[in-house]
Each structure stands twice: as C-alpha cells, then as structure tokens.
C-alpha positions in Angstrom: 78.3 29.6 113.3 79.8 30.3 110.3 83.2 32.5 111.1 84.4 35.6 108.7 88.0 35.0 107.1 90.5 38.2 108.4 93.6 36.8 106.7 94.7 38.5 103.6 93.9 37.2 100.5 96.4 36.9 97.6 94.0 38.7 94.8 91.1 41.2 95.4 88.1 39.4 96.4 85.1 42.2 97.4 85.0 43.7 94.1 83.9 46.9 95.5 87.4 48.2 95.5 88.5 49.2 91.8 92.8 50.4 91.2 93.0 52.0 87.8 95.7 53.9 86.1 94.8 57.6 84.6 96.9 59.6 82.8 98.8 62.1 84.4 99.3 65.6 82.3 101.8 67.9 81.9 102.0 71.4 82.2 100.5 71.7 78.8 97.6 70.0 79.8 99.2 67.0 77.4 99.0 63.1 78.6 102.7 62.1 79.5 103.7 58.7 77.9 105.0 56.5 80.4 103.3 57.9 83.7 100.0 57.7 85.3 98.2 58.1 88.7 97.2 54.8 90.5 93.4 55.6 91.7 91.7 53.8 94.8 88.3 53.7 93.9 85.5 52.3 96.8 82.7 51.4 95.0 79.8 50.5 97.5 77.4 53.5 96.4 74.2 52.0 97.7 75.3 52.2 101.3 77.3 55.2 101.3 80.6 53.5 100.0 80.8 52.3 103.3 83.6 49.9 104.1 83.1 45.7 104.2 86.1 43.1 105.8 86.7 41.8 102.3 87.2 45.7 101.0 89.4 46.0 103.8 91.6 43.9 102.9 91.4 45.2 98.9 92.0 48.4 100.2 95.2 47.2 102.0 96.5 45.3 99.0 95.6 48.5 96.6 97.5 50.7 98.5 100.5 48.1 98.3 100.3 47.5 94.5 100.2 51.5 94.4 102.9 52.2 96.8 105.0 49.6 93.9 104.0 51.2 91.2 107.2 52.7 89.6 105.2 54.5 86.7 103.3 56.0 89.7 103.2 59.5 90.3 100.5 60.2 93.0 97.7 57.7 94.3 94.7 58.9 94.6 92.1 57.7 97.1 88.0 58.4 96.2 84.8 56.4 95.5 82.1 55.6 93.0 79.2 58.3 92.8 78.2 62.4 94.6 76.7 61.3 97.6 79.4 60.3 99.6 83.4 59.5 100.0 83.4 57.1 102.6 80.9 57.1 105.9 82.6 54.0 107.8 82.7 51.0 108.3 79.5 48.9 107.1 76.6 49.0 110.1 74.9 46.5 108.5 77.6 44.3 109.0 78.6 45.8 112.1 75.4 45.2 114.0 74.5 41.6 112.4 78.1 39.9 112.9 80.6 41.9 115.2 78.1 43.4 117.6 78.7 41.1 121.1 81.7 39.7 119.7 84.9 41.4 120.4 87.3 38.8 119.6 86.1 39.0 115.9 86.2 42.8 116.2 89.6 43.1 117.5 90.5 41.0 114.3 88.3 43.4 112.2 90.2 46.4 113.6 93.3 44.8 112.9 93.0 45.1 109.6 91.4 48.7 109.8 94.5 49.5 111.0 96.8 47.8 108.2 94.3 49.6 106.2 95.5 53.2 107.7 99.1 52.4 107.8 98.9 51.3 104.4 97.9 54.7 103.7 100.5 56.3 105.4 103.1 54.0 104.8 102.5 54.4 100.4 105.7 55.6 98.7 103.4 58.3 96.7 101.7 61.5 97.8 98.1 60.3 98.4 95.1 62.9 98.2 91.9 62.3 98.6 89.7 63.2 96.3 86.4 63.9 98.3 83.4 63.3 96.2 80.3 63.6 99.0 80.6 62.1 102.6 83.6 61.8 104.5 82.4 60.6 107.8 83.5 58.8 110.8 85.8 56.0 109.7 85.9 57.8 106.5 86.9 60.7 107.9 89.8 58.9 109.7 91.3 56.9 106.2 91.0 60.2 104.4 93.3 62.0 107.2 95.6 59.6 107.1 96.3 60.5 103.7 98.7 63.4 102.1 95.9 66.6 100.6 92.3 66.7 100.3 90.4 68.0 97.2 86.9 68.4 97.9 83.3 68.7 96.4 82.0 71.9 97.8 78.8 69.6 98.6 81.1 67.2 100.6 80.5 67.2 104.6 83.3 66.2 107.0 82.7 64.9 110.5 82.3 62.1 113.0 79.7 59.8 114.9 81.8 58.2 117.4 79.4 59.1 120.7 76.4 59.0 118.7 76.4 55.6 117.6 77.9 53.6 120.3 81.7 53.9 119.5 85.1 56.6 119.9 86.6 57.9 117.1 89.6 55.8 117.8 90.3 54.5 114.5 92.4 58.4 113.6 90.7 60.7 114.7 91.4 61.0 118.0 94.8 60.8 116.7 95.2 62.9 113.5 92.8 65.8 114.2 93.9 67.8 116.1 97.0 68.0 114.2 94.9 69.6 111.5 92.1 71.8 113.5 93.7 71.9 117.0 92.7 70.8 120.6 89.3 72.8 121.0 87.7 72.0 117.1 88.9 68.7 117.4 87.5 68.3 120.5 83.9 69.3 119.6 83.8 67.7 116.4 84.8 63.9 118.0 82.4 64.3 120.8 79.2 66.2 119.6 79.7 64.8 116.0 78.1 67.7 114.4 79.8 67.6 110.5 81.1 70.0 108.5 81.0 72.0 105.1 83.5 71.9 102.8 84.1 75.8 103.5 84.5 75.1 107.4 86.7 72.0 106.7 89.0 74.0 104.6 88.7 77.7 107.0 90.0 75.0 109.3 92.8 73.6 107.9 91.5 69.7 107.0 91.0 70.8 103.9 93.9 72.1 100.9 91.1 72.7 98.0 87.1 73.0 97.6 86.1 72.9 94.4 82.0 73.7 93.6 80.5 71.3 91.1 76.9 71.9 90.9 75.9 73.4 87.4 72.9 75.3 87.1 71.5 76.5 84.0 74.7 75.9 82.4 77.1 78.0 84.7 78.9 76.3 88.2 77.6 77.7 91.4 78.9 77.4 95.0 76.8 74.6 97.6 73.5 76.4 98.0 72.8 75.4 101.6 76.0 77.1 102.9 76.8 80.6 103.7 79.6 81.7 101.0 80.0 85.2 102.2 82.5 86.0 105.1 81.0 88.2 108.4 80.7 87.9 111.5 77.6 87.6 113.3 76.5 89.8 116.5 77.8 86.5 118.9 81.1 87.1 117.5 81.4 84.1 115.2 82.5 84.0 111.6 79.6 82.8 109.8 81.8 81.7 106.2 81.0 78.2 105.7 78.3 77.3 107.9 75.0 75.1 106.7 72.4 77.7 105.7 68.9 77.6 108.0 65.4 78.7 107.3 64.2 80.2 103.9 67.7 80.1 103.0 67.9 76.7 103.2 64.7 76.1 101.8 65.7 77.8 98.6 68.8 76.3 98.6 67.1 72.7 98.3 65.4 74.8 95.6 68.6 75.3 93.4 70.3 72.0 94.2 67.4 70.3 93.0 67.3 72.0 89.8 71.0 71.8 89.1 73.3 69.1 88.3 76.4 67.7 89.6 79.3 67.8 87.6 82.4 66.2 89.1 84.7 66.5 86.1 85.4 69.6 87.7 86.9 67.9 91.2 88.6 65.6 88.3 90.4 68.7 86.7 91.2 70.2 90.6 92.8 66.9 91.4 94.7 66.3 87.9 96.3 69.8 88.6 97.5 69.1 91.8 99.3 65.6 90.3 100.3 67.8 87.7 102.9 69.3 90.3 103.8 66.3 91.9 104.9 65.6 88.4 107.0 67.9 88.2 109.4 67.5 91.4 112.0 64.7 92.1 110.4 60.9 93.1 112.9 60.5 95.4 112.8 63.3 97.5 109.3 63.8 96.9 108.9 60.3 98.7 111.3 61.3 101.3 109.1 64.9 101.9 105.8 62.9 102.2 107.4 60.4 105.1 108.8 63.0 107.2 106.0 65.0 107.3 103.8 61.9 108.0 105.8 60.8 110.6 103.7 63.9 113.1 100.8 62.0 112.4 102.5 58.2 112.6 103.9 59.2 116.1 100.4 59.8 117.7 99.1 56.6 115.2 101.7 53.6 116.5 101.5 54.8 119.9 97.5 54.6 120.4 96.3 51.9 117.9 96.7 48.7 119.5 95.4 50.2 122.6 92.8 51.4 121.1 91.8 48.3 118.9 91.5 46.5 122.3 88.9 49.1 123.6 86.8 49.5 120.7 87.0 45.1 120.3 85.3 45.1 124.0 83.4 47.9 123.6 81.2 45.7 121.2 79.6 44.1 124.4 78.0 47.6 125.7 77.7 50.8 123.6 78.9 49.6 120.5 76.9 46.6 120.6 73.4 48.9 121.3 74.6 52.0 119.1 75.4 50.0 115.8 72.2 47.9 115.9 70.1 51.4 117.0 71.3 52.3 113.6 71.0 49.2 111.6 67.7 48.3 113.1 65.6 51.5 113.2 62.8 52.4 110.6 62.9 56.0 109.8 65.4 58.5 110.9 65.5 58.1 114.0 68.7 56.1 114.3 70.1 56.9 117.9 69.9 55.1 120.9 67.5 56.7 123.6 70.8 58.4 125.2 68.9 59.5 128.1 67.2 56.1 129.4 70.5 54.7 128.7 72.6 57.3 131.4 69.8 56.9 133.8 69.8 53.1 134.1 73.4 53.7 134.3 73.3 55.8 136.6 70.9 53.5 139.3 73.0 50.5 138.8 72.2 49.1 136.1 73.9 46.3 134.3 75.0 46.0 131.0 72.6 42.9 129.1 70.2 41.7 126.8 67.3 43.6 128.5 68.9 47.2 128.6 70.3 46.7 125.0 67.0 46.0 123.9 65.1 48.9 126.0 67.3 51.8 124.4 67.1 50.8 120.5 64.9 52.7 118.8 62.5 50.1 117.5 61.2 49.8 121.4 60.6 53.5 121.6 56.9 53.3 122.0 57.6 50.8 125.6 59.8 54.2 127.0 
C-alpha cells in the first residue's frame, strides 16, 4: 500500500491553508504603516473546512511563520466561506486510510497535537474568528486559541460519542476551564451544539456578532431565541435553537436574507485594534501565563490520549468514522443500540460487527 508522509515539509504543500497579512488600524480607524495581522485561513469549503494531514502540517508551519512575525500584532485563525469554521478532521480521509490502522493514526495525532501546541505556543494573541461551524476537532483548535469572535449563525459543539471517538484532542482538556464541570460534561458526551448566544452566556465565547442582512438592515440568527426568560422548568431560554413555527419562520427570513461577514471583519479588526495599542512584550508575556491553565491540563493528557484514540481506530473509531463517510442520507450514526447489545452478550470486536452497525446495512437489522 501506498503510505501517507507525517514528516514536516519545508514549504506549504495542501494549498488549502492560506497566511496573509491585513492591515491593522488605529484608533482612527487609519491603516498603520509598518504593522499588520498575520491571518490563518483553512480553505476546504466543500467539506466543511475540515482538516487534511497535509493542512496539518501547513497549519503547524503558519502558526510558526506567524508566531516570527515581528510586524505581527495578533494572528488570527478563521476559514474560507459562512457555513462553517472548522468541523474536524477530514472523515473522508479518516474512514478510507486511518480507520484499522492505529499506528498511522497515532502518527496523525501527533501532528494534531503540534498543531494545538503550535496554537498555544504563538508569541501573538490568537482569536478566532468563527465564521459558521466550530465542531469537534474544530472546536478543540479554536479553544486552544486566545478570544473568539463569532457569527451569530455559528454553532459550537462536539461529536466525540456519536461518531466512534472522545473528544480527546482539547476538549476534554480545555472545556471545562471555560464552561465548567457539568456543561462541559454534557456537551463532550451528548454532543448536542451550541448557538452562538449559549456559547457566549457560557463563557466560550468573548463576542457574537449578527451578520445576516435583511432588506438592507442586520438582524440577529432567526432560529434562536434572542430574548432572555425563563421558562416554567426553570431554565433560561436566551440563546437556545428556536422549534416549531418559530423555526419554520426563521428558515423563512434566513432564506430571504444575506450574509454579510464584513461585519465579523470589523468585530475582529476592533479587537486587534487594542492589542495594538499595549506593549508586545508584555502583551506576549500576558497571553503565555494565562495559557499556561490550559497547557497544564494539555502536556499532561496528550500523549496519553494520542495512544487511545490511535487504538481506538480498531473498534468504535474504526465503525463510527466509516458510518459517517459511508452512509447515504442523513442518517450518519452507527446503530448505537445493536452495537451495546452485541456488546453486551459477548461479542467480539471484527469485520462482521463493524459491518452490521453501519448504516448502509440498516435494512439486515
């Protein structure tokens, strides 16, 4: 067979990975000679700007050129398109190469995680700019940077359990730093995402910014409930994906509106705007020893970790990933429940059970 290459290469070779320089203005609002912020652009629209090994790697390097960068004054980490940030790491690629081969996927996850520490190891303040999607593995990259700016149409979440896999690659690490024990908890395990209102009322967010325009004027995301109350269970309902006619009319608007990101753009330009307008040095200093809460938890569980999820590509991984890649419709889920039953009368892990939980075999259940 033919094997993929996990050393480093010494230029960018996926070309879905773009660095370019913007201008960085002043308090004016005036481009400032001299200076400019270093953006990290994924560029792999068509599947959800969804991570390859070779934009691994250019993700690694980018962050390394950035972190150089002396004219530098923030990096800033976002993708091509509105649909989505980042949703993971490529299931297509996934499912066809590293399913039932953990060696290779224990050198795929080492450079996931030189692709994190990068991240956290970049002498500038990194936000994200969050432009649709950040889910599962692109959830984890995007909390491993500094501050979020987000598209109020942006979701947030994780599909660890769902697809055959643990949320090992940060979250389990980083998340409950921002959203504590019990919201962490339930969003690694159940996987259900969320709005940009709930990721910010949470604290995984520092700015949601609305970008759909209709009829010339900007108007919050029209499938989630904007007003604050609390509902007869007790539970603050600000935030939360809106249901029934509500939602139905919400598709309504969205549909007839347009999305306008120049106004995330101007969000994120002010932010760099004050960065601009503090010390480098002890701005760079500030942004380390804050990290370090979130490097503690990062260098103690990753190479553990990366040797789970490497043999974990021989059982759940190995089912869940091709469930997903394999499956026509939307249905993309292993059948969970003949899965814990086989389990659960002895049943060994093989070819045969693989093959009787994917979707594609659903009408043999």
């Amino acid at each position: 067979m033919e094997w993929k290459n996990h050393d480093l290469p010494a230029e960018s070779s996926s070309g879905m990975v773009r660095c370019e320089d913007r201008p960085v203005l002043d308090a004016a609002g005036r481009p400032v000679e001299g200076l400019h912020s270093a953006w990290i652009i994924l560029d792999n629209p068509e599947q959800l700007n969804s991570y390859t090994t070779e934009m691994v790697k250019d993700v690694i390097l980018a962050f390394r050129r950035a972190s150089n960068d002396r004219a530098a004054v923030a990096a800033v980490f976002t993708a091509s398109g509105d649909r989505a940030f980042c949703t993971g790491g490529n299931t297509k690629e996934y499912a066809e190469y590293y399913a039932g081969q953990p060696g290779e996927y224990m050198q795929y996850m080492r450079l996931f995680n030189d692709m994190v520490t990068a991240i956290l190891h970049c002498d500038l303040p990194v936000i994200c700019r969050v432009n649709g999607m950040r889910i599962a593995g692109g959830q984890e990259i995007g909390m491993a940077c500094d501050v979020t700016v987000a598209s109020d149409l942006a979701q947030f979440g994780q599909a660890g359990p769902k697809h055959g896999s643990a949320p090992d690659g940060g979250s389990t690490d980083f998340l409950p730093l921002f959203v504590g024990i019990e919201h962490a908890m339930v969003s690694c395990t159940l996987c259900e995402p969320w709005t940009a209102y709930e990721a910010h009322r949470l604290g995984l967010v520092h700015e949601v910014v609305p970008v759909l325009e209709v009829a010339g004027k900007v108007v919050p995301n029209p499938l989630v409930e904007t007003r604050q109350w609390v509902d007869d269970a007790g539970r603050l309902v600000f935030g939360k994906p809106l249901a029934g006619d509500g939602k139905e009319k919400g598709k309504e608007i969205l549909k007839a509106g347009k999305i306008n990101l120049a106004h995330l753009d101007r969000a994120v330009d002010r932010l760099v705007t004050k960065f601009l307008y503090t010390m480098p040095n002890c701005m760079t200093k500030t942004i380390l020893s804050v990290r370090k809460h979130k490097l503690e938890h990062w260098d103690r569980n990753r190479e553990s970790n990366r040797a789970w999820l490497g043999m974990n590509m021989m059982t759940e991984g190995r089912a869940g990933f091709r469930a997903f890649n394999e499956a026509v419709g939307r249905n993309r889920e292993a059948d969970f429940i003949k899965l814990r039953r086989a389990l659960a009368q002895g049943e060994k892990w093989g070819h045969e059970l693989t093959e009787s939980i994917l979707p594609a075999n659903a009408e043999k259940r």
